[in-house]
N, CA, C and O atoms as CSV, one atom per row, in Angstrom:
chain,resi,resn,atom,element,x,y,z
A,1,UNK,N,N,-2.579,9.726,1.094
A,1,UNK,CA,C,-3.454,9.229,0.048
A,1,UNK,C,C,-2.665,8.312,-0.860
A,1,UNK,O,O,-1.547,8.648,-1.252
A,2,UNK,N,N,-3.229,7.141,-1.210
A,2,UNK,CA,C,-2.900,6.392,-2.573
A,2,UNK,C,C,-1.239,5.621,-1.805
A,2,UNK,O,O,-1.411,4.674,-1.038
A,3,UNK,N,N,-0.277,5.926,-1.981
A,3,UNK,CA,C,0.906,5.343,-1.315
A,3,UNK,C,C,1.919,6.742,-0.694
A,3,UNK,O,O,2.845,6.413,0.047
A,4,UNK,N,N,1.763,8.067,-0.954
A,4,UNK,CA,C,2.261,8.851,-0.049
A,4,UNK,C,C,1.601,9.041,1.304
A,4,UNK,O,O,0.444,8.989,1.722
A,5,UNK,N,N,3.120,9.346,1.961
A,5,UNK,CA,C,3.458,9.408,3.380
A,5,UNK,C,C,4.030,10.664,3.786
A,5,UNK,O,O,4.866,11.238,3.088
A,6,UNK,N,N,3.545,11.196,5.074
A,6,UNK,CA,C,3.716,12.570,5.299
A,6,UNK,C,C,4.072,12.439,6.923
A,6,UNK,O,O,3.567,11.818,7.858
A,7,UNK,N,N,5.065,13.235,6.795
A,7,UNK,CA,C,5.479,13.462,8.331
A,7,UNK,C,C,5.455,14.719,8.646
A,7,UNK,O,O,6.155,15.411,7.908
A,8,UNK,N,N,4.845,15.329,9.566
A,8,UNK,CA,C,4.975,17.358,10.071
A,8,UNK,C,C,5.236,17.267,11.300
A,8,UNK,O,O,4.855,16.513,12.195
A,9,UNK,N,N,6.015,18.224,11.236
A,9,UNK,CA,C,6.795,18.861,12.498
A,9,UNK,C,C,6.284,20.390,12.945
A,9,UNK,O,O,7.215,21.157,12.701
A,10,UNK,N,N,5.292,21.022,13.440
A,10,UNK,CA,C,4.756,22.131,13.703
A,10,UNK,C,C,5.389,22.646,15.018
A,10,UNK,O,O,5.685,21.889,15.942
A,11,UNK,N,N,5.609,24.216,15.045
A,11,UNK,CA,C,5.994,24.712,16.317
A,11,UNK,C,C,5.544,26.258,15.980
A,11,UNK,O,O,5.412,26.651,14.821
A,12,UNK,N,N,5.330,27.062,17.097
A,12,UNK,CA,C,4.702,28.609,16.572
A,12,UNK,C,C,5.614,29.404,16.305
A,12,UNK,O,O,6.447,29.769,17.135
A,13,UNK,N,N,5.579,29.770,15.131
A,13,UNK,CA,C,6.855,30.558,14.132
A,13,UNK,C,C,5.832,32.083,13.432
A,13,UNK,O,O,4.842,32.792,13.618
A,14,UNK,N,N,6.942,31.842,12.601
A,14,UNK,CA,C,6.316,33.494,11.801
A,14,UNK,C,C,5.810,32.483,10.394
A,14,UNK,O,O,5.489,33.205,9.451
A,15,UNK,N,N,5.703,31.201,10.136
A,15,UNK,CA,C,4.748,31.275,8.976
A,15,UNK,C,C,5.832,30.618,8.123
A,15,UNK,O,O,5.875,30.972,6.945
A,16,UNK,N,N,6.766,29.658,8.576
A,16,UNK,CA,C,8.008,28.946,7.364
A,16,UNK,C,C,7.446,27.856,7.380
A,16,UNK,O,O,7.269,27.196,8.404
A,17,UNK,N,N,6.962,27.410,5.828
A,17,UNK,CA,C,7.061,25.954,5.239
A,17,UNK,C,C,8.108,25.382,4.469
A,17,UNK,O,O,8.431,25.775,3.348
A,18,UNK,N,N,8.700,24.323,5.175
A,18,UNK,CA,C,9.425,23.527,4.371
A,18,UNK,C,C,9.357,21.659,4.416
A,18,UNK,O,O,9.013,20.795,5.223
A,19,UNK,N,N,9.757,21.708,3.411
A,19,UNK,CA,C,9.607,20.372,2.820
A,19,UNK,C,C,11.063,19.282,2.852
A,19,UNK,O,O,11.615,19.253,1.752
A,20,UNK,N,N,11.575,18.621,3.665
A,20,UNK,CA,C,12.680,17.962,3.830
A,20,UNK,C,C,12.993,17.247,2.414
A,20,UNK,O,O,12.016,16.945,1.728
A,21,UNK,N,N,13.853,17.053,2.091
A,21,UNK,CA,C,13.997,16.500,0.631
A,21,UNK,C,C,15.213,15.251,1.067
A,21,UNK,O,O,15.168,14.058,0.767
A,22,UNK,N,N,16.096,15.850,1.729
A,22,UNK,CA,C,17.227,14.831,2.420
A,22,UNK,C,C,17.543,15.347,3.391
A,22,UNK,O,O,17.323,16.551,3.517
A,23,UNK,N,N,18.268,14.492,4.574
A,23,UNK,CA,C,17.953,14.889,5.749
A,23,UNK,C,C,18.896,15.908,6.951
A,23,UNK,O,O,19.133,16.118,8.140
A,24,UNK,N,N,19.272,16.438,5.025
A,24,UNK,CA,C,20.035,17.940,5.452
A,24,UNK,C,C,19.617,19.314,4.754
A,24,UNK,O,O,19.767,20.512,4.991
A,25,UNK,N,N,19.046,18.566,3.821
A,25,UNK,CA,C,18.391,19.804,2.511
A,25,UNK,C,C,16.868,19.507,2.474
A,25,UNK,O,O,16.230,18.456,2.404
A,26,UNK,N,N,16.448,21.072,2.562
A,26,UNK,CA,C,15.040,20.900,2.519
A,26,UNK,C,C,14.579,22.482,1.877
A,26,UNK,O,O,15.162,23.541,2.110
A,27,UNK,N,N,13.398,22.287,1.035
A,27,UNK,CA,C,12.886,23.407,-0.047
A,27,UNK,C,C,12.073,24.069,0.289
A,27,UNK,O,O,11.092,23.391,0.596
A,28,UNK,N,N,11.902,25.208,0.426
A,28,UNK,CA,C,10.262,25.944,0.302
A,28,UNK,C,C,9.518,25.487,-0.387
A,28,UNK,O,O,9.877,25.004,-1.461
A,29,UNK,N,N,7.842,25.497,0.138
A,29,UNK,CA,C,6.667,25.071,-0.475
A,29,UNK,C,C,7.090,25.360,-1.929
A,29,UNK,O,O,7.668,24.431,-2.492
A,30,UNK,N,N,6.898,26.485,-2.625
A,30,UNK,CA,C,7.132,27.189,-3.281
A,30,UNK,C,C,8.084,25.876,-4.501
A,30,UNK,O,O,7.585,25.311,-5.474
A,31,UNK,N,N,9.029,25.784,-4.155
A,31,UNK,CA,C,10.007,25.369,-5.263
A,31,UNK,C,C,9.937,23.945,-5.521
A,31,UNK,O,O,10.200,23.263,-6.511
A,32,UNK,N,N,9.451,23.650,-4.198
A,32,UNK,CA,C,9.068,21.854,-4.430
A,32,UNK,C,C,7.759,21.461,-5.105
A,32,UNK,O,O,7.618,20.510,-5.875
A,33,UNK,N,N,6.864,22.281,-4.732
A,33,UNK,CA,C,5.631,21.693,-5.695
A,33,UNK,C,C,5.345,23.407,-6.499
A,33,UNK,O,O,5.115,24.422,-5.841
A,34,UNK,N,N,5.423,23.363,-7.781
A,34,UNK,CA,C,4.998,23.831,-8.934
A,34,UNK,C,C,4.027,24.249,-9.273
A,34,UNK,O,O,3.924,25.330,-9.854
A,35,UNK,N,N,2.815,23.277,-8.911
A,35,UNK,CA,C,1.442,23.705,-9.533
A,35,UNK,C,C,0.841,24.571,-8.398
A,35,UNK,O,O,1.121,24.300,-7.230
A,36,UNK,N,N,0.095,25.512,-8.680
A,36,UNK,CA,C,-0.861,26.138,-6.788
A,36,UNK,C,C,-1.584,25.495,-6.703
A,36,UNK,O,O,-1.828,25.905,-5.569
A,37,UNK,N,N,-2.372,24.661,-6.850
A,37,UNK,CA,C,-2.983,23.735,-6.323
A,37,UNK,C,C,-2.215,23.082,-5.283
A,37,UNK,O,O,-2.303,23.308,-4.076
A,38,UNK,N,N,-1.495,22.298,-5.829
A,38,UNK,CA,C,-0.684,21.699,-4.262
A,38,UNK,C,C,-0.484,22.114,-3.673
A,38,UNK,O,O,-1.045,21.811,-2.620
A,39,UNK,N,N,0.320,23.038,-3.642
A,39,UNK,CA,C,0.373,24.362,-2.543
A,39,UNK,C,C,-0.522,24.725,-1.922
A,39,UNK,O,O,-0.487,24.656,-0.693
A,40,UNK,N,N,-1.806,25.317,-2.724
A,40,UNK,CA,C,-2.896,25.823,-1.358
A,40,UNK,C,C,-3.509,24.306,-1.097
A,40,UNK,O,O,-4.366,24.541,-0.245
A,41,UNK,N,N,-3.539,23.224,-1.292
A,41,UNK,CA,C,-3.635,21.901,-0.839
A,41,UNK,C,C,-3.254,21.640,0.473
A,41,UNK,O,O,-4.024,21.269,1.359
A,42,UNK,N,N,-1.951,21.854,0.603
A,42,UNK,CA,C,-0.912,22.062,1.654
A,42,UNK,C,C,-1.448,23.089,2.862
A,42,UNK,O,O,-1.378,22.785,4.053
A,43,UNK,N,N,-1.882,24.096,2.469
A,43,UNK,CA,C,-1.811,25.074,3.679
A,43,UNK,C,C,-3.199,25.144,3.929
A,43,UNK,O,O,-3.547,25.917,4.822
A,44,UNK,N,N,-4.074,24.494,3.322
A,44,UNK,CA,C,-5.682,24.867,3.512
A,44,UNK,C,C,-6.286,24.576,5.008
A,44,UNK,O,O,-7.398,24.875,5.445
A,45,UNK,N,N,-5.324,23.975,5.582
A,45,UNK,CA,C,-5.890,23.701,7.217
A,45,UNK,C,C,-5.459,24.986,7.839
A,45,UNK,O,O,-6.088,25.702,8.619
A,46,UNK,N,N,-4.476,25.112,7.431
A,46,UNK,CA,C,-3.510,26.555,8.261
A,46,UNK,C,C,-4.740,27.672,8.210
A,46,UNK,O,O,-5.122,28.280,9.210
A,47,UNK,N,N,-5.368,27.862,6.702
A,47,UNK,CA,C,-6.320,28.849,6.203
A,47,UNK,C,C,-7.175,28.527,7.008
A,47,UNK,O,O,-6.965,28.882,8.167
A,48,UNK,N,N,-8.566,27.671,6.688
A,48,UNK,CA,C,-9.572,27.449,7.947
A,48,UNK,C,C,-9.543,27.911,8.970
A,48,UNK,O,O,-10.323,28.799,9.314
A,49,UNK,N,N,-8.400,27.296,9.902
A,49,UNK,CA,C,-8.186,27.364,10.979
A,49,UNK,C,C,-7.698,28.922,11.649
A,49,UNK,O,O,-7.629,29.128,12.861
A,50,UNK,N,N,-7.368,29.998,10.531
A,50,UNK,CA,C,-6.611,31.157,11.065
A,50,UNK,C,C,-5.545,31.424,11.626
A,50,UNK,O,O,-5.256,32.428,12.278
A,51,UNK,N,N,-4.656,30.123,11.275
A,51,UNK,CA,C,-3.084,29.682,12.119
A,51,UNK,C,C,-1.928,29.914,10.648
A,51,UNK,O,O,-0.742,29.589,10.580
A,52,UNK,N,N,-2.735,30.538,9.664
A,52,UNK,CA,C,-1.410,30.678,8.502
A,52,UNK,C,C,-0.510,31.902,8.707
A,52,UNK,O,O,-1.013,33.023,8.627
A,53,UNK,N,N,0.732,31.753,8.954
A,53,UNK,CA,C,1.798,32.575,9.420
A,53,UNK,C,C,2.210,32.784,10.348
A,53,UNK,O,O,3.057,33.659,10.529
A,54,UNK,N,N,1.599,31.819,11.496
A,54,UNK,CA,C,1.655,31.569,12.662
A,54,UNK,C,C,2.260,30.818,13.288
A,54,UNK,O,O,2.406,30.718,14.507
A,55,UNK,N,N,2.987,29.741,11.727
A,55,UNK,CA,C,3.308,27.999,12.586
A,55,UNK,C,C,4.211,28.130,11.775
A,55,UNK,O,O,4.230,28.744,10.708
A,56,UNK,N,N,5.034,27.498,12.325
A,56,UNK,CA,C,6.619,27.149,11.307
A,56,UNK,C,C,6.401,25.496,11.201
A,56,UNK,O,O,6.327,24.727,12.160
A,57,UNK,N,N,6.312,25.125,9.684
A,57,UNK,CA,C,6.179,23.279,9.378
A,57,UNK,C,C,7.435,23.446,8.808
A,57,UNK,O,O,8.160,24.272,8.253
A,58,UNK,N,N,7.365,22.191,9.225
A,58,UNK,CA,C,8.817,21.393,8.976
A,58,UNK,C,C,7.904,19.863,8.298
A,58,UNK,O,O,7.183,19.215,9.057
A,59,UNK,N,N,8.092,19.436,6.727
A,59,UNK,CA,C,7.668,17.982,6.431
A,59,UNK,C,C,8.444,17.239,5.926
A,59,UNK,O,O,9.428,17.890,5.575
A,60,UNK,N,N,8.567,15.949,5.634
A,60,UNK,CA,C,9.172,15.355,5.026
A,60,UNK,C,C,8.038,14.027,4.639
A,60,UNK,O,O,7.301,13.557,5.505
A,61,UNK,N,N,8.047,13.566,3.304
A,61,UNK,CA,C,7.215,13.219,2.441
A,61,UNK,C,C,7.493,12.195,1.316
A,61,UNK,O,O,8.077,12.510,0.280
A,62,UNK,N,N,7.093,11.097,1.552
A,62,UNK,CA,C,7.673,10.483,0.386
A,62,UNK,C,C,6.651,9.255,-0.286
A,62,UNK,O,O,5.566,8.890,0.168
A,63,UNK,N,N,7.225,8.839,-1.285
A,63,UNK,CA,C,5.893,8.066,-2.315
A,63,UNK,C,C,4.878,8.775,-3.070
A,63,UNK,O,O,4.846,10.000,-2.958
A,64,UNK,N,N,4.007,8.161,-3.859
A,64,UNK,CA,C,2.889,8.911,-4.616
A,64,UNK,C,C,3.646,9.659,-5.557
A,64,UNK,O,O,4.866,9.561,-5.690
A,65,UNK,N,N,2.650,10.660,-6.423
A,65,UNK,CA,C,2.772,11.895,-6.810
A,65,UNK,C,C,3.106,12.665,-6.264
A,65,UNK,O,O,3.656,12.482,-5.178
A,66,UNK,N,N,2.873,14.109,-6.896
A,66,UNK,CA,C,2.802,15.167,-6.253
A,66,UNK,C,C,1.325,15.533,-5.708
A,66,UNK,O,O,1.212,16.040,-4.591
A,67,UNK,N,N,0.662,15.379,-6.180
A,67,UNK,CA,C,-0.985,15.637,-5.937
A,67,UNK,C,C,-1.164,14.941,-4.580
A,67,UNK,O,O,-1.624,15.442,-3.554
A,68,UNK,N,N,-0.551,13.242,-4.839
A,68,UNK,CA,C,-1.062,12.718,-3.142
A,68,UNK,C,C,-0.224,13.034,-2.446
A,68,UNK,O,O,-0.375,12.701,-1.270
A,69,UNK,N,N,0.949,13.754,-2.783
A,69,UNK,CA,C,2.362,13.780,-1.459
A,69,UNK,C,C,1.494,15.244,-0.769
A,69,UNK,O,O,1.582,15.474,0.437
A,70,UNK,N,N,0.557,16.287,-1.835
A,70,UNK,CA,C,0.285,17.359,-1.142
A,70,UNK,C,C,-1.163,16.888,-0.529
A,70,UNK,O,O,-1.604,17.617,0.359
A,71,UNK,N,N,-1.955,15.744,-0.909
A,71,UNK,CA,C,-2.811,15.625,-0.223
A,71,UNK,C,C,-2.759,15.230,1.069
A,71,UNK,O,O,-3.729,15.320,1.821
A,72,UNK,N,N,-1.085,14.548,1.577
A,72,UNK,CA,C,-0.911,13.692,2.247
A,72,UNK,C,C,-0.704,14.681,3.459
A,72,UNK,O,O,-1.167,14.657,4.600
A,73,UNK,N,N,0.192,15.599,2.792
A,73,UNK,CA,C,0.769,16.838,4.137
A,73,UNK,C,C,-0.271,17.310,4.250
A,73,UNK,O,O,-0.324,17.835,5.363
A,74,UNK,N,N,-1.548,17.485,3.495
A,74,UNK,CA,C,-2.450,18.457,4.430
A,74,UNK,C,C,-2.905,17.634,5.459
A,74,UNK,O,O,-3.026,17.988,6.632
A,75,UNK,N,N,-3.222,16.248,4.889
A,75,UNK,CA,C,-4.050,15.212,6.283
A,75,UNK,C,C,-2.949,15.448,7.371
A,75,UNK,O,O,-3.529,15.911,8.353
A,76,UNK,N,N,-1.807,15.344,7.581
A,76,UNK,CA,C,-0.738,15.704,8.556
A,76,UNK,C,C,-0.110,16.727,8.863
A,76,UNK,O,O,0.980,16.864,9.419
A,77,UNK,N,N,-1.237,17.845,8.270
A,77,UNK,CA,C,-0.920,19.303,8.822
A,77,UNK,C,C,-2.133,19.164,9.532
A,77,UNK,O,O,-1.897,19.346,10.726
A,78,UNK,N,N,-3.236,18.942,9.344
A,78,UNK,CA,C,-4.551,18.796,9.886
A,78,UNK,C,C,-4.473,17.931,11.445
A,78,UNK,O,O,-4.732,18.556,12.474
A,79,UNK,N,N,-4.205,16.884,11.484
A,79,UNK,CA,C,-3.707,16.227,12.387
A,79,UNK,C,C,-2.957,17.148,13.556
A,79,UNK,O,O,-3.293,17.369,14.719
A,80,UNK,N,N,-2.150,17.462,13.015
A,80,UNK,CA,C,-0.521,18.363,14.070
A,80,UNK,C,C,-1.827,19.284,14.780
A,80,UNK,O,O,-2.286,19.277,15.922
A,81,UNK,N,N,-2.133,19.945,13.739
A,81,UNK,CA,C,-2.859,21.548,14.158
A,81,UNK,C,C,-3.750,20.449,15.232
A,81,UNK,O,O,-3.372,20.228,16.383
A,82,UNK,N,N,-4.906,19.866,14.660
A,82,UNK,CA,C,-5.777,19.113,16.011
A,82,UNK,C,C,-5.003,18.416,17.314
A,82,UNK,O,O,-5.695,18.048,18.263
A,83,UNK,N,N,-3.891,18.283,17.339
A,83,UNK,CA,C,-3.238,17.805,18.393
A,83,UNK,C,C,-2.648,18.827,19.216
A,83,UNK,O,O,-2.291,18.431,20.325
A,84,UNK,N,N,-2.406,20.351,18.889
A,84,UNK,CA,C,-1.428,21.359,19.105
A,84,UNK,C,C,-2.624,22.090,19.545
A,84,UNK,O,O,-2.299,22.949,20.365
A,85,UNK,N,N,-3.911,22.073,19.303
A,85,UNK,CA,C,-5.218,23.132,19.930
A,85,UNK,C,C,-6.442,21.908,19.021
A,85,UNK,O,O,-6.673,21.750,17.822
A,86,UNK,N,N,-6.999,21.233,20.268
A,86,UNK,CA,C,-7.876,20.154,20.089
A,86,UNK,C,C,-9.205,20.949,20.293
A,86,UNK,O,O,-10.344,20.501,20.424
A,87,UNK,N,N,-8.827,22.076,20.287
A,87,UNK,CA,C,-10.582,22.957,19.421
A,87,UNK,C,C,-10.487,23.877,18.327
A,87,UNK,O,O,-11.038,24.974,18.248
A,88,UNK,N,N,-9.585,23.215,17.322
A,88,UNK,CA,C,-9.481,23.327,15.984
A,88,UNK,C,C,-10.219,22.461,15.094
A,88,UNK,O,O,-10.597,22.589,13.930
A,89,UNK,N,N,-10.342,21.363,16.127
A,89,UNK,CA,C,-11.022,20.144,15.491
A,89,UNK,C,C,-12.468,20.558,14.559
A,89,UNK,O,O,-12.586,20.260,13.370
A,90,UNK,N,N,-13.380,21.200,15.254
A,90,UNK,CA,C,-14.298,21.427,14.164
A,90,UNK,C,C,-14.107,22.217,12.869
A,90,UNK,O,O,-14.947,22.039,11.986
A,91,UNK,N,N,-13.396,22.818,12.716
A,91,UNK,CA,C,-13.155,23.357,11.443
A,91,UNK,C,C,-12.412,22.864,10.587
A,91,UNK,O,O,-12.217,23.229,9.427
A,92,UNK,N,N,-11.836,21.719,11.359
A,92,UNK,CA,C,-11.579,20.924,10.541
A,92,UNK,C,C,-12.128,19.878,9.845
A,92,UNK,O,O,-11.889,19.496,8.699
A,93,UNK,N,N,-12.853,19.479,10.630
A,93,UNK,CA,C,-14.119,18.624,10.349
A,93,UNK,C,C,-14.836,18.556,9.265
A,93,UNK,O,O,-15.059,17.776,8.339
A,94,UNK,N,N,-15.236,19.935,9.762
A,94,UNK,CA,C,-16.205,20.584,8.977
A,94,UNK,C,C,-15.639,20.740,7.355
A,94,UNK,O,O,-16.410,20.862,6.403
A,95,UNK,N,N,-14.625,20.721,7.270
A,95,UNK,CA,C,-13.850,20.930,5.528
A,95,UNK,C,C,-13.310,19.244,5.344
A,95,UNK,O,O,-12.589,18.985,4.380
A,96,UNK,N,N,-13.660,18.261,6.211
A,96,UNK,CA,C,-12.960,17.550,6.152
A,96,UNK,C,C,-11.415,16.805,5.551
A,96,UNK,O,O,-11.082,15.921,4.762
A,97,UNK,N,N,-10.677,17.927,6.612
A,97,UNK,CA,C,-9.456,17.851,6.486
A,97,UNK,C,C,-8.723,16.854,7.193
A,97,UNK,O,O,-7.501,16.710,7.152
A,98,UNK,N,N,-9.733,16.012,7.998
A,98,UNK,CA,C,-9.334,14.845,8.901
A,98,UNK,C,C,-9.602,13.620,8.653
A,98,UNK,O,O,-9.554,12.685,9.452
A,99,UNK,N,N,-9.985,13.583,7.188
A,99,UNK,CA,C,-10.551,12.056,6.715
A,99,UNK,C,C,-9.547,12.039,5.972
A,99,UNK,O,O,-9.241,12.947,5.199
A,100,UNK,N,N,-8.830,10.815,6.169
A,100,UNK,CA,C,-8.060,10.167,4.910
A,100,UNK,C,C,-9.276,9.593,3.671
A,100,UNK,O,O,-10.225,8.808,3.708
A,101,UNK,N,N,-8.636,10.475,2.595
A,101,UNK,CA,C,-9.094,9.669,1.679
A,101,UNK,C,C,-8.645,7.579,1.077
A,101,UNK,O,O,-7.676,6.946,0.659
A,102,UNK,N,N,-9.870,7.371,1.374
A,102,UNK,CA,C,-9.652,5.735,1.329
A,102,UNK,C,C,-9.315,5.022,0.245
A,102,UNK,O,O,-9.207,3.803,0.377
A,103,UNK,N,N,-9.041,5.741,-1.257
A,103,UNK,CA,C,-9.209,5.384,-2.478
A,103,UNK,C,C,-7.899,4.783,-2.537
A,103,UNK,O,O,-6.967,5.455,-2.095
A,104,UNK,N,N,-7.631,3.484,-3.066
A,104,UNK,CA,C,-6.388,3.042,-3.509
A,104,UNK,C,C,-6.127,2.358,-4.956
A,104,UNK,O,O,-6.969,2.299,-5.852
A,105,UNK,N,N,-4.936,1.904,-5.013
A,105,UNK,CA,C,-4.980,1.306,-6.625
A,105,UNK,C,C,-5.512,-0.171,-6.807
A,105,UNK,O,O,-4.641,-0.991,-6.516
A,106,UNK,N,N,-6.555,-0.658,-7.160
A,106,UNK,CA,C,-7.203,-1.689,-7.478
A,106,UNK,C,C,-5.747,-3.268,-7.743
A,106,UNK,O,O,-4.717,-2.937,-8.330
A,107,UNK,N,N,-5.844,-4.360,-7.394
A,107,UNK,CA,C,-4.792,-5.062,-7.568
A,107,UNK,C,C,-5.207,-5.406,-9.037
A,107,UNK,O,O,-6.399,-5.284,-9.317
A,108,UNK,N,N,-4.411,-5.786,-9.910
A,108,UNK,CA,C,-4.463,-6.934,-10.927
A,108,UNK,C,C,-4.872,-8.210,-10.997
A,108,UNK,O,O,-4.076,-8.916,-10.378
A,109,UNK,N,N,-5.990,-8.994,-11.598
A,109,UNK,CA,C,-6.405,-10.049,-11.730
A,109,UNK,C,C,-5.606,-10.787,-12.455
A,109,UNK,O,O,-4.842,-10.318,-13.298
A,110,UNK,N,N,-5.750,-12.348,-12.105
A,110,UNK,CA,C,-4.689,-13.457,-13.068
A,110,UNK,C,C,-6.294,-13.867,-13.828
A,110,UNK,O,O,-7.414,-14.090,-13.368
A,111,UNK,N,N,-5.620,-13.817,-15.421
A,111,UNK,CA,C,-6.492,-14.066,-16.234
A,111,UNK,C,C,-7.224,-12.922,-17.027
A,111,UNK,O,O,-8.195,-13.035,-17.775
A,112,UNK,N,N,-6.549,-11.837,-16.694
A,112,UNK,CA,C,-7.432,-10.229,-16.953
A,112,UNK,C,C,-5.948,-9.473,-17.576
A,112,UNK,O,O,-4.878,-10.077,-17.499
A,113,UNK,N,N,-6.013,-8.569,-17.978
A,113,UNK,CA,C,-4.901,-7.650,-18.403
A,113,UNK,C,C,-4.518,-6.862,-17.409
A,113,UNK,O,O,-3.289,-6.798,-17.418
A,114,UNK,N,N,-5.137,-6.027,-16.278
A,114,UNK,CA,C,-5.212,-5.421,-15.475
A,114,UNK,C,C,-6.698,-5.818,-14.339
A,114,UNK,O,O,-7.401,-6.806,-14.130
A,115,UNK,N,N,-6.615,-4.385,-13.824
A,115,UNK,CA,C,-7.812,-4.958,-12.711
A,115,UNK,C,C,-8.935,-5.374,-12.641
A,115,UNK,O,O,-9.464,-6.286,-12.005
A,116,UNK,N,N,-9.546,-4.075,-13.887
A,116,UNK,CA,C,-10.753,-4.607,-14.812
A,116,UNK,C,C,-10.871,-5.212,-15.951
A,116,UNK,O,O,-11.628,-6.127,-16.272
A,117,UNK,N,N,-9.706,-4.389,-16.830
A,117,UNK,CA,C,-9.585,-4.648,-18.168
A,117,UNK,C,C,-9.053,-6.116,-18.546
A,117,UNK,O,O,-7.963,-6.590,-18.226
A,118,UNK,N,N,-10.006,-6.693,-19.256
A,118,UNK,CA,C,-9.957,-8.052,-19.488
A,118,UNK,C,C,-9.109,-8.475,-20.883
A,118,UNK,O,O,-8.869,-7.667,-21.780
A,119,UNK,N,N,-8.795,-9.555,-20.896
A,119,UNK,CA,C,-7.976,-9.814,-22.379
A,119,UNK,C,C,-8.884,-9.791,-23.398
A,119,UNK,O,O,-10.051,-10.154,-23.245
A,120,UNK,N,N,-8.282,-9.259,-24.767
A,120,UNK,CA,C,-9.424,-9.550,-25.921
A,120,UNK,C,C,-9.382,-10.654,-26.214
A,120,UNK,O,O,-8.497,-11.509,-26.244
A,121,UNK,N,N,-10.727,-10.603,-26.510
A,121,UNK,CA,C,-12.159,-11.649,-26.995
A,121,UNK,C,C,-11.663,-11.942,-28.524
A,121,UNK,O,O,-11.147,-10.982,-29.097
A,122,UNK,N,N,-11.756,-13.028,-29.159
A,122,UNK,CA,C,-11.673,-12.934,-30.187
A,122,UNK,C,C,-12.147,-14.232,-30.626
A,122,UNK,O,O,-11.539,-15.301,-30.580
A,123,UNK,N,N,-13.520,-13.955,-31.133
A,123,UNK,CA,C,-14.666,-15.235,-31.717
A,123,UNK,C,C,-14.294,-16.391,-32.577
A,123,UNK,O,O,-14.936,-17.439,-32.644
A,124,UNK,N,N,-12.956,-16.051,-33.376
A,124,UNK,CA,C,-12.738,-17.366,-33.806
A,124,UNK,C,C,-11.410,-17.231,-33.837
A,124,UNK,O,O,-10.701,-18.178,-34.177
């Protein structure tokens, strides 16, 4: 989403998420993102699907926030899982965990302050 990028690495484990940070050190869900929201953001395909504690992810993630870096790993946890058992697909669907969200940052206009926001007006 927005300018984060998500890479997952899935294989059938006992249920380890981690998050590559450099490409020797890498964090538990847990310590890298803060808020639970991101977090259950992150694993909500695993949930649906009935595959949480089942898969060992491995991600690495970069750009955006935190909000789109966790929106980003779920679209590419969603993905892995539909490629790893391609009749997961409807439940995924169905929560649409397989649509990238399309929303991006509007460019800046020449002659405007920003994209919308125009310069002030000033009558005399």
């Amino acid at each position: 989403r927005k300018t984060a990028v998500a890479r997952v690495r899935m294989k059938p484990g006992n249920g380890d998420f981690k998050i590559q940070v450099t490409r020797k050190k890498s964090k538990a869900i847990d310590e890298y993102f803060t808020e639970p929201r991101d977090r259950t953001d992150c694993v909500a395909p695993l949930k649906v699907t009935d595959t949480l504690g089942r898969m060992d992810i491995v991600c690495r993630v970069s750009g955006g926030g935190y909000m789109g870096q966790a929106q980003a790993i779920r679209l590419a946890v969603a993905r892995a899982l539909k490629k790893y058992d391609p009749s997961l697909e409807g439940p995924l669907r169905d929560h649409e965990y397989l649509t990238r969200d399309p929303r991006e940052v509007e460019r800046k206009k020449y002659g405007q302050a920003g994209a919308r926001r125009r310069f002030q007006f000033s009558k005399r």
